[in-house]
RODO-2510 file (C-alpha; in nm, 4 decimals, decimal comma):
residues 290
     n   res          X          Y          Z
     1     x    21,1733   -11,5311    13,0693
     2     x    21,4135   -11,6869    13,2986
     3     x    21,2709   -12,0447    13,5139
     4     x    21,3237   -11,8213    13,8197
     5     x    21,1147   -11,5448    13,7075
     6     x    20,8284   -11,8462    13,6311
     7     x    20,9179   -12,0273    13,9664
     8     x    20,6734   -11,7914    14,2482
     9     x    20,3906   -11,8962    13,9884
    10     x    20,4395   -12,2317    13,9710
    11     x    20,4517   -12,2248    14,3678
    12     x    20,1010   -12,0012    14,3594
    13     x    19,9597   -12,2756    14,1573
    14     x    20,0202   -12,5767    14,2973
    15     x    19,8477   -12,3931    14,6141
    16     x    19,5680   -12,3148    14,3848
    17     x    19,5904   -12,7146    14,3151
    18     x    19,5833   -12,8241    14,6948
    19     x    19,3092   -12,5832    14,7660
    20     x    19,1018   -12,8168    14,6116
    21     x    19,2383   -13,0680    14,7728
    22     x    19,0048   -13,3470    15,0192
    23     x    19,2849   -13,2524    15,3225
    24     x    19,3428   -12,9610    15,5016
    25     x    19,7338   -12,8619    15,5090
    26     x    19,6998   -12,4563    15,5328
    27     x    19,7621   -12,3940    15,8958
    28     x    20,0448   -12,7181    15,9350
    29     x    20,2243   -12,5473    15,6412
    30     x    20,1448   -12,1742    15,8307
    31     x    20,2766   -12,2982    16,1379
    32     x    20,6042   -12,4177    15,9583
    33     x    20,6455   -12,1062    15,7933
    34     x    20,5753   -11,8748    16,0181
    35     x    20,7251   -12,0373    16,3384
    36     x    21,0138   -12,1900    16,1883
    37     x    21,1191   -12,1358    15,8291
    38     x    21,0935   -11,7426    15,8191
    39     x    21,2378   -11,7027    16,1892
    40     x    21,5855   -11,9394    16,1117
    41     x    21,6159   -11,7712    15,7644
    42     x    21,5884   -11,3868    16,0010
    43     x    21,8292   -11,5353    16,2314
    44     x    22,1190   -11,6831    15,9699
    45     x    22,0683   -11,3243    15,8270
    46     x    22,0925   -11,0994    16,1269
    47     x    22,4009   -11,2998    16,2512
    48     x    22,5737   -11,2627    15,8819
    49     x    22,4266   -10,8787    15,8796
    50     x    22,5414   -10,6658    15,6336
    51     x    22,5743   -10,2873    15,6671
    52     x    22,2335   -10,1105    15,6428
    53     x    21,9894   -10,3959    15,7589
    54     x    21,8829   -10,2322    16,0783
    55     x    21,8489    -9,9121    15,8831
    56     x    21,5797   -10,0829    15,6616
    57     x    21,4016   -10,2111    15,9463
    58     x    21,3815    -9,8629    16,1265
    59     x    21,2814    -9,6575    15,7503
    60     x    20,9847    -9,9653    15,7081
    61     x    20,8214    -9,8851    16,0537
    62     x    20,8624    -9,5246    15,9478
    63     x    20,7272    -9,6294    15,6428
    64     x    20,4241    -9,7709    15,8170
    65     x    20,3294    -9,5340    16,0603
    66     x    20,3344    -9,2758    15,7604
    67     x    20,1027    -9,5120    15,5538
    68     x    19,8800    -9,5702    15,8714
    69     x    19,8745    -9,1867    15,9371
    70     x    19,7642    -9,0772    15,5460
    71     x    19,4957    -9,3314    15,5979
    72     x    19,3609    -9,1726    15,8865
    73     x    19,2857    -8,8942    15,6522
    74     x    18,9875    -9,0912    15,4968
    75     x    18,8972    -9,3419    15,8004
    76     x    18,9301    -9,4275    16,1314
    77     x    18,8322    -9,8032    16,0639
    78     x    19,1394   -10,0117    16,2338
    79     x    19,0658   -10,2942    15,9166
    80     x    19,0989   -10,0232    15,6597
    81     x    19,3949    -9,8125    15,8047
    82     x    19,5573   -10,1642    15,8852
    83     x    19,5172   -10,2945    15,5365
    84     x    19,6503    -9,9788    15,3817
    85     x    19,9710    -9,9648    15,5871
    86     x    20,0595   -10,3568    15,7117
    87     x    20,2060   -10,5322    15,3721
    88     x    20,2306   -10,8694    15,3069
    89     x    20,6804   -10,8588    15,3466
    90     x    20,6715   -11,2123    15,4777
    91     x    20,4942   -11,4373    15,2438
    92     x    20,4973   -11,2623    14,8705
    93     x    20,7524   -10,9779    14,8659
    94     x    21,0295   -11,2174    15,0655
    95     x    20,9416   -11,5149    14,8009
    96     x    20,9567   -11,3362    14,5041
    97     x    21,2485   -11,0627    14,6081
    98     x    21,4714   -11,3814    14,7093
    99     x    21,4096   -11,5663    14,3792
   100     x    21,3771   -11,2997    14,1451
   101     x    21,6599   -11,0463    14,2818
   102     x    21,9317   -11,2862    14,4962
   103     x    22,0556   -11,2840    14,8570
   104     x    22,1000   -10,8783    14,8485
   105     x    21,7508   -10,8459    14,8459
   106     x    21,6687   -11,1602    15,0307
   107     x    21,8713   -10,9651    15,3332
   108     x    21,7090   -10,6603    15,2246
   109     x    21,3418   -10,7664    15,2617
   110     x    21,4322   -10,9815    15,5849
   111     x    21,5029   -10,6300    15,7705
   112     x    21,2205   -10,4702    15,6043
   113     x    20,9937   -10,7461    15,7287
   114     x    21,1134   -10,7715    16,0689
   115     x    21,0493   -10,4224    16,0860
   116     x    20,6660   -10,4199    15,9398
   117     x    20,5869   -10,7384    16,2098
   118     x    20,6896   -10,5507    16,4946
   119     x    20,4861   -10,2456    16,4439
   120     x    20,2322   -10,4502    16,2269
   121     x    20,1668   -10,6759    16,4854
   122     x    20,2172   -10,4103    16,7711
   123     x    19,9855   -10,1368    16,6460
   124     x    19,7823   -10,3962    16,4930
   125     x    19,6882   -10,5628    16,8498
   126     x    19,6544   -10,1895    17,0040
   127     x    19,4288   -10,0984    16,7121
   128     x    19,1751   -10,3873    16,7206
   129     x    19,1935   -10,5215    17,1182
   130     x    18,9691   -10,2547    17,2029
   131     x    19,0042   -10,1759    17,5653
   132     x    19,3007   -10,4268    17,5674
   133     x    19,6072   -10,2571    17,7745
   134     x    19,9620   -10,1945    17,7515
   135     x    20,0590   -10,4583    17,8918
   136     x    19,8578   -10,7534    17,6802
   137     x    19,9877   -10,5348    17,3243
   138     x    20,3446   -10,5595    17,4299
   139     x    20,2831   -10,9283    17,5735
   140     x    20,1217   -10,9813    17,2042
   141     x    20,4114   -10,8386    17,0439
   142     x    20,7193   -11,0204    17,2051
   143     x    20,4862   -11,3291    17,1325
   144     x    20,5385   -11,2996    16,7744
   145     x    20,7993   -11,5073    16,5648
   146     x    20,9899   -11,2145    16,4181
   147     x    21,0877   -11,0626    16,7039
   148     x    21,1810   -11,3383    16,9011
   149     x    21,3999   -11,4296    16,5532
   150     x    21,5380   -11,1045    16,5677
   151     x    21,6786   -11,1228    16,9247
   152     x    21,8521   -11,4574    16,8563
   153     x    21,9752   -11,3413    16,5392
   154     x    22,1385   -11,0486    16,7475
   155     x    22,2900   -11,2903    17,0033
   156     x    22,4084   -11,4520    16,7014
   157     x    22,6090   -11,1532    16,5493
   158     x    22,9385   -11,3160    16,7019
   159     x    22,9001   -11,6603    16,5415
   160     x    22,8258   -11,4940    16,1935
   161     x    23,1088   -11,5731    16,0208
   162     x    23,0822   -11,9774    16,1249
   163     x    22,7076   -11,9618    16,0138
   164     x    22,8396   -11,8282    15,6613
   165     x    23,1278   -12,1104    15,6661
   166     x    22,8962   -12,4232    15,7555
   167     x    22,5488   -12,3098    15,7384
   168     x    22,5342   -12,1909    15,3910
   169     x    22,3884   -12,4762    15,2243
   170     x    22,0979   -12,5784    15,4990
   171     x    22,0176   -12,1416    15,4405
   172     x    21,9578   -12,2596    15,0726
   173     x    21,7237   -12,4740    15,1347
   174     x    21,5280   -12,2774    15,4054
   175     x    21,5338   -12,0102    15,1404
   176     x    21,3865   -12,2669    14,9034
   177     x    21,1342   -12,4002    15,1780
   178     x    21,0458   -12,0114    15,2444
   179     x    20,9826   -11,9520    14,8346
   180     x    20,7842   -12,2414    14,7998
   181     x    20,5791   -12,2441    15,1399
   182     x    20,4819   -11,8664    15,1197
   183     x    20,3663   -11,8487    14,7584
   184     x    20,1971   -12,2473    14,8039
   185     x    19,9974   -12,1181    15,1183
   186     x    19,8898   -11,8297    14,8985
   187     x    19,7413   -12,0228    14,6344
   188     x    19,5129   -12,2410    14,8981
   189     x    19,4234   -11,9138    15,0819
   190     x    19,3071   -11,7669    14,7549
   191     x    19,1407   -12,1017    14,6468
   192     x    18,8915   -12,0712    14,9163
   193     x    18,8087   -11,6866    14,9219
   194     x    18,4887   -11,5301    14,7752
   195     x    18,5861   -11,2748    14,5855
   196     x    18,3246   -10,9725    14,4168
   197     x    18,3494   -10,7257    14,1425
   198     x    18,3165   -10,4561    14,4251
   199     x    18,5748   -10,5523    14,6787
   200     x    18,8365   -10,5491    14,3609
   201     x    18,7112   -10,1825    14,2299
   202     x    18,7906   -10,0723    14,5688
   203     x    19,1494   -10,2433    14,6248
   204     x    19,2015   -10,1125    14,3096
   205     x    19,1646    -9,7683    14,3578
   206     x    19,3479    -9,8414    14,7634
   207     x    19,6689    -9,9924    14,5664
   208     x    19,6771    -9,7516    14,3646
   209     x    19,6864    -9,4515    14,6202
   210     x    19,9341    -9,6734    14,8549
   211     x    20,2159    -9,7834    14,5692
   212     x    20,2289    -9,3754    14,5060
   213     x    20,2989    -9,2990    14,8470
   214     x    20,5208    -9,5911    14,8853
   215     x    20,7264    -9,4903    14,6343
   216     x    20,7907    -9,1476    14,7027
   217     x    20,8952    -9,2699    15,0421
   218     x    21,1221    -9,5455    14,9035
   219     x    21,2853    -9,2511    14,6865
   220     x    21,3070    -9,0499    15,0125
   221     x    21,5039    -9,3524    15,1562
   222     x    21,7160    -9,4039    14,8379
   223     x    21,8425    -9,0279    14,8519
   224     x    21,9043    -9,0610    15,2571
   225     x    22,1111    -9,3980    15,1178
   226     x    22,2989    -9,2815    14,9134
   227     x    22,4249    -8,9673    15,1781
   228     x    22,5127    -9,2164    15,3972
   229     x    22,6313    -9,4703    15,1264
   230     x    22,4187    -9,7419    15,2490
   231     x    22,5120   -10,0072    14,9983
   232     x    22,2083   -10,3242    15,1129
   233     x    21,9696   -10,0315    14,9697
   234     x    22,1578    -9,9329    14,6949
   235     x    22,2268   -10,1859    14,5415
   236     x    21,9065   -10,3395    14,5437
   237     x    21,7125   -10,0701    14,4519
   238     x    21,4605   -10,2624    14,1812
   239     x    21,4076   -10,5080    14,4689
   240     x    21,2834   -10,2061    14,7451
   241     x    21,0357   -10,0641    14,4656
   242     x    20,8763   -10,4157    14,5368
   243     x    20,7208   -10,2693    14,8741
   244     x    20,5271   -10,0488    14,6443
   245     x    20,3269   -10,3613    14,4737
   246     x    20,2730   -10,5499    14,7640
   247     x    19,8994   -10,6151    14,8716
   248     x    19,8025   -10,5593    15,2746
   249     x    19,9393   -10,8743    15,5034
   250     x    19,7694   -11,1815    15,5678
   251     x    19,8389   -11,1502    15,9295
   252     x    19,5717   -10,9082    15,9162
   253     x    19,3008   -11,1458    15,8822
   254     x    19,4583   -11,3275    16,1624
   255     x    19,4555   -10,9748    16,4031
   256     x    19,1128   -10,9045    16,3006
   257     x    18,9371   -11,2701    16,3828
   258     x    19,1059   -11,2666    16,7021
   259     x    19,0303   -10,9709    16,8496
   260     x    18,7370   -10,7954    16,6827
   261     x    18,5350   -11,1258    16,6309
   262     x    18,4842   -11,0376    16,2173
   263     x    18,6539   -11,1097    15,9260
   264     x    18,5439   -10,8337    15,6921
   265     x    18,9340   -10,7957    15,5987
   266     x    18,9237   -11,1238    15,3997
   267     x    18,8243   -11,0201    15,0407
   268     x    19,0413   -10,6923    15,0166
   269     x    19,3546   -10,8838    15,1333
   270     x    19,2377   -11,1701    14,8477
   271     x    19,1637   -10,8766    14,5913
   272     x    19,4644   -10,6999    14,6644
   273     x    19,6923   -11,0280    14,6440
   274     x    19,5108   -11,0812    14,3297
   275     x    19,6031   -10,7123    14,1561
   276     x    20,0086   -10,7333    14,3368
   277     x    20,0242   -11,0683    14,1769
   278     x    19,9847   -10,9218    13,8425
   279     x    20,1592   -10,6204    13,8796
   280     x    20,4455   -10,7665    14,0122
   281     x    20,4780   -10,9761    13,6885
   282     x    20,4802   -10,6981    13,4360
   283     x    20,7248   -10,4968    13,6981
   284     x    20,9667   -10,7888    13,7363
   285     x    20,9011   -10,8809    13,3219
   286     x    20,9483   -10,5090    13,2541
   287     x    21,2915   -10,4762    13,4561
   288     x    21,4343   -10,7595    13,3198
   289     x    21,3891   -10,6497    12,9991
   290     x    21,5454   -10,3213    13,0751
***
């Protein structure tokens, strides 16, 4: 097993570590990834698009709003339906698809998670601000870092080809930054969650359901990708089956404390982080193998 296979982990537990820690560095190191890190690595990719990325974006929200829908089948509770259908993209899939996969799927999960923030955090704030209007869920919306990211990035489309010429190397390191940030704020998160035999029977069962569906949608998307030869997708295909393993956003937590005063969200993002973690290992063991 390559060092880059072992590298996410070692990032997961030296958050583990500084969970213990006497200081508090969770929301500094939040801030820097969430407001800084992720948006300049969406813009340097945006502005050096390649074919397909805006088609990822559009099949993810599709993605969502069909996960969101199924869930509606069982309950109406915004937590649940939000948890089922809003995955953590931006601080475990983006990590470990960069690392694991290279900069096609780095590109790859960079549309798909500009796509899941805008409806995430969209549908999310019209879910949970009950009574909250139009206006305040599209003021919430534009406020968040993706999208703001993706409109530079878009203004940036003519200066792509200079970015790729002299920006390469600082787009290394942000990658780096955005690997070891995401999976480090992890580990601190999970250091300092409560977690019960219950909550991880039922995220169990919840994963389980949701990697089946998101599957047979990413196939869906494979066959439409390979009609309109769609290369991004295709040639990352291993990487996109990631989306099935991936446990519900942090974000969530975030949504839910804000505007519905509770945090009951907590322990089946924790649990679910918990049972991706190890099912992404055997999946990315298991296809390297192969």
């Amino acid at each position: 097993m390559s060092i880059s296979i072992l590298s996410p982990l070692l990032y997961l537990m030296i958050g583990l570590g500084l969970g213990r820690a006497p200081f508090e560095i969770k929301s500094r190191a939040s801030a820097l990834l969430t407001k800084l890190v992720i948006p300049l690595v969406i813009i340097y990719n945006i502005a050096t698009h390649r074919p397909g990325v805006f088609a990822v974006m559009a099949a993810t929200m599709v993605m969502m709003l069909s996960l969101m829908l199924l869930s509606r089948l069982k309950t109406r509770d915004p937590v649940h339906a939000l948890c089922f259908s809003y995955l953590n993209i931006g601080w475990l899939g983006m990590p470990v698809a960069s690392t694991l996969f290279g900069d096609g799927a780095a590109m790859l999960f960079i549309a798909a998670y500009v796509g899941s923030s805008l409806l995430g955090n969209s549908v999310g704030v019209g879910l949970m601000a009950q009574g909250g209007s139009l206006k305040t869920r599209a003021r919430e919306t534009l406020k968040a870092p993706p999208v703001w990211a993706l409109l530079v990035g878009v203004a940036c489309i003519p200066l792509g080809p200079l970015l790729e010429a002299h920006a390469a190397a600082p787009y290394q390191a942000l990658k780096f930054l955005m690997s070891f940030l995401g999976m480090s704020i992890l580990g601190i998160w999970l250091s300092a969650t409560r977690l019960r035999a219950a909550d991880f029977g039922q995220s169990l069962r919840v994963a389980a359901l949701r990697a089946a569906a998101i599957a047979a949608l990413v196939s869906l998307f494979i066959m439409l990708c390979r009609q309109l030869d769609i290369r991004l997708v295709l040639e990352n295909q291993a990487a996109l089956y990631l989306l099935c393993l991936l446990p519900p956003a942090a974000n969530i937590i975030v949504l839910e404390t804000h505007y519905m005063k509770s945090g009951r969200s907590a322990s089946l993002i924790a649990c679910g982080t918990c049972i991706s973690i190890v099912a992404i290992g055997v999946y990315v063991a298991v296809v390297k193998l192969l």
